[in-house]
N, C-alpha and C positions, 0 to 999 in steps of 0.2 A: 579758506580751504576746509573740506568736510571733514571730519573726524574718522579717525581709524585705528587699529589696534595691529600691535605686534605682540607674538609669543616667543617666549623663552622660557628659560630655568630660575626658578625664583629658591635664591639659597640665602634670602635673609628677609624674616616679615614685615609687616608693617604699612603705608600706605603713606605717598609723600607727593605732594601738589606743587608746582613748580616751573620756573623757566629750565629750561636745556643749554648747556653749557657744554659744547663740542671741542675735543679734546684732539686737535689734529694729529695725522699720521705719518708721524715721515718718512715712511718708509712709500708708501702711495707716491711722496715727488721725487723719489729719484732717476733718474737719466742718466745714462750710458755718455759721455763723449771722452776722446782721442787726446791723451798728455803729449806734448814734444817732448821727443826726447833730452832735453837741457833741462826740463823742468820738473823730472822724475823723482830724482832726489828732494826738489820743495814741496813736493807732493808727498811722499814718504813722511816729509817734515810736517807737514801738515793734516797726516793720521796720526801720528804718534802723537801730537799736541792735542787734539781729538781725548784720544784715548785718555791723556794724564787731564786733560779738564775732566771728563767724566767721575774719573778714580777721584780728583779731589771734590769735586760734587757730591759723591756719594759717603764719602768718609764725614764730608759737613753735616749731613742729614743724620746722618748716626749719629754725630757729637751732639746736635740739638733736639736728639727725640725728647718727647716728655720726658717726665718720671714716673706719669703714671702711663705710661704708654704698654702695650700687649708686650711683653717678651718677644714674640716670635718677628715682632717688626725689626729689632736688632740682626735677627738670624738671617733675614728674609736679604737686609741688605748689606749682609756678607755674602750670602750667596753669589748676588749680583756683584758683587767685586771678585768673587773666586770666578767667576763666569768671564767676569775682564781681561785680566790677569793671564788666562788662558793661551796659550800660542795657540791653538784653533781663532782664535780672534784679534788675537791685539800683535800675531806675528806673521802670520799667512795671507794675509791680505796685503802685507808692503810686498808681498812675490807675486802676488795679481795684480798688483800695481806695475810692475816691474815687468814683468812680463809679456801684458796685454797691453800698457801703455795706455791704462785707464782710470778715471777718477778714484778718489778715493771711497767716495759714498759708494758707486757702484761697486768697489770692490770687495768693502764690507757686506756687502748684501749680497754679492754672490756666496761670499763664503756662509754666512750665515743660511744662505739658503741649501747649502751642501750640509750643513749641520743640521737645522733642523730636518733633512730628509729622512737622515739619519737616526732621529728619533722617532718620526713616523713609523719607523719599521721596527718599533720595541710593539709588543702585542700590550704589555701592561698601560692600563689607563694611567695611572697617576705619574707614571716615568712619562708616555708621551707629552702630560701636560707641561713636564719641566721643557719644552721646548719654549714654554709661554716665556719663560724670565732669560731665555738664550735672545729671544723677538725683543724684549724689552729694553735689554740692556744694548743692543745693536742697535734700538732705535733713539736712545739716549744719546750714544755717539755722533747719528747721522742728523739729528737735532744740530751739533755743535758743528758740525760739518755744513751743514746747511743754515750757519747766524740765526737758528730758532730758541729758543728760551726753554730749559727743561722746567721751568716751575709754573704752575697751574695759575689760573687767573686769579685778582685779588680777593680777600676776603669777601665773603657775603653774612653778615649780620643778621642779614632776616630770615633765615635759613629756608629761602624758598628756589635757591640754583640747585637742581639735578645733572651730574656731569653723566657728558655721553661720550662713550670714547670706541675704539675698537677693542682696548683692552687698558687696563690701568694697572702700572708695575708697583708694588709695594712701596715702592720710595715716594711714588706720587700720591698714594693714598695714606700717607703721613700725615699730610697739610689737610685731612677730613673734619678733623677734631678743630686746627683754631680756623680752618673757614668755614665751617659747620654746613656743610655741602647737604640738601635732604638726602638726598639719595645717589646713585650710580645706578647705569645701564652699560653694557658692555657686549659689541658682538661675539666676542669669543670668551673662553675660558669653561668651567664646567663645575661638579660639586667638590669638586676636589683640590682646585685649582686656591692658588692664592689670595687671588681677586675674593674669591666665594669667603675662606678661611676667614680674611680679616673687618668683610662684610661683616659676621657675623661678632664678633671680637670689637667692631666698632656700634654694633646696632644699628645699621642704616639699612633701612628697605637695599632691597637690591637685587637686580633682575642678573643672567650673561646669558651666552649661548644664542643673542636675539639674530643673529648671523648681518642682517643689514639695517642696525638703526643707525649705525654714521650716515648713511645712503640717505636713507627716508625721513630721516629729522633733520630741520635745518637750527642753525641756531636762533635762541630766543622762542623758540615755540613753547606752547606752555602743554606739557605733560604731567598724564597721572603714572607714577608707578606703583603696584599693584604687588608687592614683593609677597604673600602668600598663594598668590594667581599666576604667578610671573608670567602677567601681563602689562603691556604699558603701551595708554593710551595717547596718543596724538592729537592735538588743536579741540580737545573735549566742549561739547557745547554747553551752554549754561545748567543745563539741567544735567547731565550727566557730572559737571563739576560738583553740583549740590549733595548729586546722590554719594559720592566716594569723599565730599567733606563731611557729611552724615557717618559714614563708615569710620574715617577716621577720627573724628570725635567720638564717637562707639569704644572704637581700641583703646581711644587715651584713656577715656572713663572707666573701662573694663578694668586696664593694668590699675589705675589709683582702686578702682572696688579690691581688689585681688590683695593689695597691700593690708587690707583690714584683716585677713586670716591668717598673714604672716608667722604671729606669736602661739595661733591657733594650732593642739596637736592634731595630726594625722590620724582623727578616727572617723571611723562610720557608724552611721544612725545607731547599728544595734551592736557598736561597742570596740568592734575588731582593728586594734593601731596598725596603720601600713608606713612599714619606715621609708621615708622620702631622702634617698640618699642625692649626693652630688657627684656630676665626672667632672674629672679634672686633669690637665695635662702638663703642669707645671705647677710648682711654688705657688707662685703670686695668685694663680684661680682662687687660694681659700676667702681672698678680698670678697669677691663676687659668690662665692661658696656663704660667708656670715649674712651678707645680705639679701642671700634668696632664702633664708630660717632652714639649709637642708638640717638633719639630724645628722647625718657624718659623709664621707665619704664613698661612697660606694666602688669606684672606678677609679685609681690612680693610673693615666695612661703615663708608665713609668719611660716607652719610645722616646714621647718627645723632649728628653733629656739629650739623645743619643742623635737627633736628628739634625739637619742642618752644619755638619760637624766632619773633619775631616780624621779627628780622631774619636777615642773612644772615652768617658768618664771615667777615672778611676773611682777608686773606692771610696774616698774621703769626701769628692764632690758628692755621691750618690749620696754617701749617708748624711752629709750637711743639708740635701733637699728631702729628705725622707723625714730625718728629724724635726725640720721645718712646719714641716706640715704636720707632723704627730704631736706638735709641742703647740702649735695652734689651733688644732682640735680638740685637745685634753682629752677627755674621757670617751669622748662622740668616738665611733669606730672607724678608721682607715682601712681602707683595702686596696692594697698595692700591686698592683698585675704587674710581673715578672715581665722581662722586653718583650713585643710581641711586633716585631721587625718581619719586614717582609711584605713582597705584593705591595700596598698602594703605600709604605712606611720605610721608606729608605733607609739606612745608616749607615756608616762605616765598615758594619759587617756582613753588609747586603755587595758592597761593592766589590768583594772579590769574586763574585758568578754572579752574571744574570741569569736567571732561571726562564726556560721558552716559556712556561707558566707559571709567573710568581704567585698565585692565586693558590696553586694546589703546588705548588714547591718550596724549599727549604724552608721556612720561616715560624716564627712563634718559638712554641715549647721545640720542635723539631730544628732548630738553627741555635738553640740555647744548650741542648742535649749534646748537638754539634762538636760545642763552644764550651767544654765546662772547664775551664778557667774563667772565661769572662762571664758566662753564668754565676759560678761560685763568687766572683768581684761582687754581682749584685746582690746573692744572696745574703754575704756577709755582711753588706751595707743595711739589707731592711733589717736584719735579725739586730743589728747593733745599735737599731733606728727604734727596737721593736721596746725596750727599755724608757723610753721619753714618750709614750703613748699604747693610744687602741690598736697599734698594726694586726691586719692580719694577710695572707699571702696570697696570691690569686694566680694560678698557672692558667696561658690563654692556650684555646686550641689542641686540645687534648684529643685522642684519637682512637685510643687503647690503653688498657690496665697496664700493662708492662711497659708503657711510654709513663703512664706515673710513677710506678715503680721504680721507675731508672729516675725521677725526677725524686724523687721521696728520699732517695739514695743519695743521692747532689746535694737535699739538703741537710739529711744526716751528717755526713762529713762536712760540711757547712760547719754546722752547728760543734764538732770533736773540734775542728782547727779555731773555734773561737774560744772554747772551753782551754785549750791547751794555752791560748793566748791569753789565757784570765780576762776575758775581755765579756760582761755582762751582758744577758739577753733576756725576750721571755722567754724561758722554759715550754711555754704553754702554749705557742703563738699557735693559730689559731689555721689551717689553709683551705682553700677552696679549688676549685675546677672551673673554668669556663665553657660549656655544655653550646659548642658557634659552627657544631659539623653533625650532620644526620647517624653517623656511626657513634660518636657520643651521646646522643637523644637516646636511639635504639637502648645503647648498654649505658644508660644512666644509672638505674637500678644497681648496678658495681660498683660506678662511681662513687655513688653516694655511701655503699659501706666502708669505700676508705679515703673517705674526705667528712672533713668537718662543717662545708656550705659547699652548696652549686649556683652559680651565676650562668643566666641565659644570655648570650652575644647572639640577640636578632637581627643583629647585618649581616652578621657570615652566615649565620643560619639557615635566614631565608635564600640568598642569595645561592649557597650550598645544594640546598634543594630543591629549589628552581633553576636552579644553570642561569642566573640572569646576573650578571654584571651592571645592577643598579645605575652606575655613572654613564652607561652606553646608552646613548638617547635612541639607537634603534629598538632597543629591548626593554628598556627601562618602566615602560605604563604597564608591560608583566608580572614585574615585580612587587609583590602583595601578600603585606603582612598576614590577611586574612583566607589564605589561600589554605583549603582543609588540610593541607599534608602538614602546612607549618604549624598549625594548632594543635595539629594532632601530637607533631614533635613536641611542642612547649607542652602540653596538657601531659605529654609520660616523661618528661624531664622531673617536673610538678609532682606528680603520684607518686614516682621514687623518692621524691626528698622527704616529701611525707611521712613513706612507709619507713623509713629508718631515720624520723624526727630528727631531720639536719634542715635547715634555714636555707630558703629558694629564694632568689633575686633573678630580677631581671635588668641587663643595665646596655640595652643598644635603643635606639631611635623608636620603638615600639615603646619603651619605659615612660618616654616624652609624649607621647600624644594624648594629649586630653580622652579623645573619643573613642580610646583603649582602655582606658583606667578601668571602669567597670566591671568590663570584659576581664582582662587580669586579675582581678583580685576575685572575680566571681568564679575565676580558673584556683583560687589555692596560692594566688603570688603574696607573700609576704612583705617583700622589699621592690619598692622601683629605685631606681638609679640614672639620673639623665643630664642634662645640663641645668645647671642651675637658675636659668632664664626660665625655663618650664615647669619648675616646684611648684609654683603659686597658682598655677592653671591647672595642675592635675591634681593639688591638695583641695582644688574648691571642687573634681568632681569628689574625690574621695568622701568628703563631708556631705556632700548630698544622695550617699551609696547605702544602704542595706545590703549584703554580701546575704541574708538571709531569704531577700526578698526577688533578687537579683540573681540567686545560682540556679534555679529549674529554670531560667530562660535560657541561663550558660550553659547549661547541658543539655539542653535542644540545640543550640547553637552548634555546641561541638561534633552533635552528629550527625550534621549538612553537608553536602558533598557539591555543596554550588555556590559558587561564591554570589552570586545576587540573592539568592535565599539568605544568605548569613549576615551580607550587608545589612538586607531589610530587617531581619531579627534583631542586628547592635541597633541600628538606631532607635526600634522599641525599646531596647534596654537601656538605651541612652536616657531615653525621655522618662524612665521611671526612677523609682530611688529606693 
């Protein structure tokens, strides 16, 4: 067969060479037919046994996760048990059974197809996406319904099986680590989706969104996946195999060079240290935090505490994971972002209203201002966290002076009801802004007289000010960081903090890109912030950067009004140093 190529969304990098391992669908074999009536009730008997084989299926998986396993794989598969559990699922279909006098597979799949309809018609991306683990967990059932086996094929040692599937549920991307799968393809899912999340969280190449490689790959084919291209090619001919094993020995070699700057500080040619901080969304990240050499924290995403969860943290929990992480940083600085819930970040406190536009409704600092009681919980938790380390505070989303103001206030009286409790803090801590909406860019200059640091959020930023919803694959190739309005924004974010000598960071997906680095610190950026997987590629451009040599092209740059002039400029300034 000739070779050929499919596209998707490539949300984990890397490049991985391999047989195809097809991950059937059960929900594709099912069929409609007619129960007698006598047999209704063993039918009934025979979803419900369904059902409690799943439930105890999935509570195994949980008992035998690693230890070193991602936190969020525990979360992922409660979920899927709270999704069981459900009478939308596990009680309405013995009434369609009953009813219509119809199998029981079928009758879970109608229902589930009345469910997910239902979340088709949420506007928000990442709420749609939970329809993906409503699909997963119904087709776990109809698995057992249909004498099919939930657990994936046997180990592979040689780590040359790429699994293909329509879509893979958290519980089955467990068994990644002891069968060391290269990689995953996936026709569905997106960057937001779980599939993507724990892609990245396991390091495996990894494409979705490909819409029909169950279709067009058969099993045992030998494909390339391409996971920074998110491309993946089909029955590759000899030379084509040669040239993407050439690449991928390139990357191996690269990551082991990149290792050698490790220990190496964050400076440039003519002197100027740029602090290489870390994001981080839980406890356990500081693991992956020591080992990528950040110098501290930049981004505590404090959400994903709250996420996953049917109640809300108290006080003790927050401050036992805030302290956590203050007390294994020491001195290196923490910067703890306040919840910032809402739009694509679920919680507890999102679930009393959906908003028609989570994107521009209640959420962040404006659901916490909301909320101060459970604000004030968290407050009291970092300030009493603030004592065991470098904390310092990071409100997201800010909009206006007097939305500070009212937040500056929250933590005032914060700070009276810990004093009255004798209960020790710093005195001194330290807070910031998050500067992730075109009205806070504008009136940065304010911000910055009454804040002690500004942090740039370039997801919501750009996304703000382009109206593009990034995860919508019809709009998404619009979305560009180097688009003039948004530089224009970073670039007077940057001159404000300047002008009243307070410390500029930038800590969204722009901080991570190597082929930015330059460009940012040739803007006046002080600190990057990103995932700890990208330190060591954007500490080797930094080392290769003169900031003195490098800014009269940055400011040619920034007064271009076309985005192909501006490309052509970075990648001069790329190639110089």
């Amino acid at each position: 067969m000739a070779p050929f190529s499919i596209h998707g969304i490539g949300v984990s990098n890397g490049i991985a060479i391999g047989r195809a391992h097809l991950i059937s669908n059960a929900l594709l074999e099912v069929v409609q037919y007619d129960i007698e009536i006598k047999n209704i009730p063993l039918e009934v008997k025979r979803f419900e046994d369904a059902i409690a084989a799943v439930r105890v299926e999935l509570n195994k998986i949980k008992s035998q996760l690693p230890s070193d396993s991602p936190k969020e794989l525990s979360a992922f598969i409660d979920t899927h048990l709270m999704i069981l559990n459900d009478k939308s699922l596990s009680s309405l279909p013995k009434s369609i059974i009953e009813n219509e006098k119809c199998n029981a597979e079928w009758a879970i799949k109608k229902q589930m197809d009345s469910v997910v309809n239902q979340f088709d018609q949420i506007e928000d991306q990442y709420l749609r996406e939970r329809k993906q683990d409503v699909i997963q967990v119904v087709e776990r059932v109809i698995k057992i319904l249909l004498g099919h086996s939930n657990q994936i094929a046997a180990k592979n040692k040689e780590k040359l099986t790429i699994l293909v599937a329509h879509d893979i549920s958290p519980a089955d991307a467990l068994h990644f680590k002891n069968h060391k799968y290269a990689a995953f393809v996936t026709d569905g899912g997106g960057v937001t989706s779980h599939t993507a999340i724990l892609s990245r969280s396991l390091n495996i190449p990894s494409i979705v969104a490909l819409q029909n490689a169950r279709t067009l790959i058969r099993d045992n084919d030998l494909i390339i996946v391409d996971g920074s291209q998110g491309v993946v090619i089909v029955n590759p001919t000899l030379e084509i195999q040669k040239y993407y094993k050439s690449l991928q020995d390139s990357w191996s070699d690269e990551q082991e060079k990149l290792q050698r700057i490790k220990t190496k500080k964050s400076i440039t040619k003519d002197g100027a240290l740029i602090h290489l901080f870390a994001n981080i969304e839980v406890p356990n990240d500081i693991i992956s935090v020591n080992v990528s050499g950040a110098t501290g924290i930049g981004l505590f995403r404090t959400e994903f505490l709250f996420m996953n969860r049917q109640d809300m943290p108290d006080e003790e929990e927050q401050f036992q994971a805030y302290k956590r992480v203050a007390e294994a940083m020491g001195k290196r600085p923490v910067t703890i972002r306040t919840l910032d819930s809402g739009a694509d970040k679920q919680t507890a406190l999102n679930n009393k209203k959906i908003s028609p536009n989570p994107a521009l409704g209640l959420r962040a600092i404006r659901l916490c201002l909301s909320e101060p009681k459970i604000f004030m919980i968290q407050l009291r938790a970092i300030l009493r966290a603030s004592q065991f380390g470098n904390i310092k505070i990071l409100f997201p989303m800010l909009s206006s002076i007097s939305e500070l103001r009212q937040t500056k206030l929250l933590l005032e009286r914060t700070k009276a009801s810990l004093r009255k409790d004798k209960i020790k803090f710093n005195e001194k801590i330290l807070i910031g802004g998050m500067i992730e909406i075109p009205a806070a860019a504008i009136s940065a200059d304010i911000f910055a007289q009454e804040l002690d640091f500004l942090s740039i959020g370039t997801n919501d930023l750009i996304q703000y000010a382009l109206a593009i919803d990034r995860t919508d694959d019809a709009v998404s190739h619009l979305y560009n960081p180097l688009h003039p309005a948004v530089l224009k924004l970073i670039a007077l974010t940057i001159k404000s903090a300047h002008k009243y000598k307070k410390s500029i960071a930038i800590c969204g997906e722009m901080a991570g890109e190597p082929k930015l680095t330059k460009l940012l610190i040739g803007m006046g950026v002080e600190q990057l912030s990103m995932h700890p997987s990208h330190i060591l590629s954007v500490k080797q451009q930094v080392l290769n950067s003169s900031i003195k040599n490098i800014k009269p092209s940055v400011l040619r740059l920034l007064n271009l009004n076309e985005v192909d002039k501006i490309e052509t400029l970075l990648k001069k300034i790329n190639q110089s140093s």
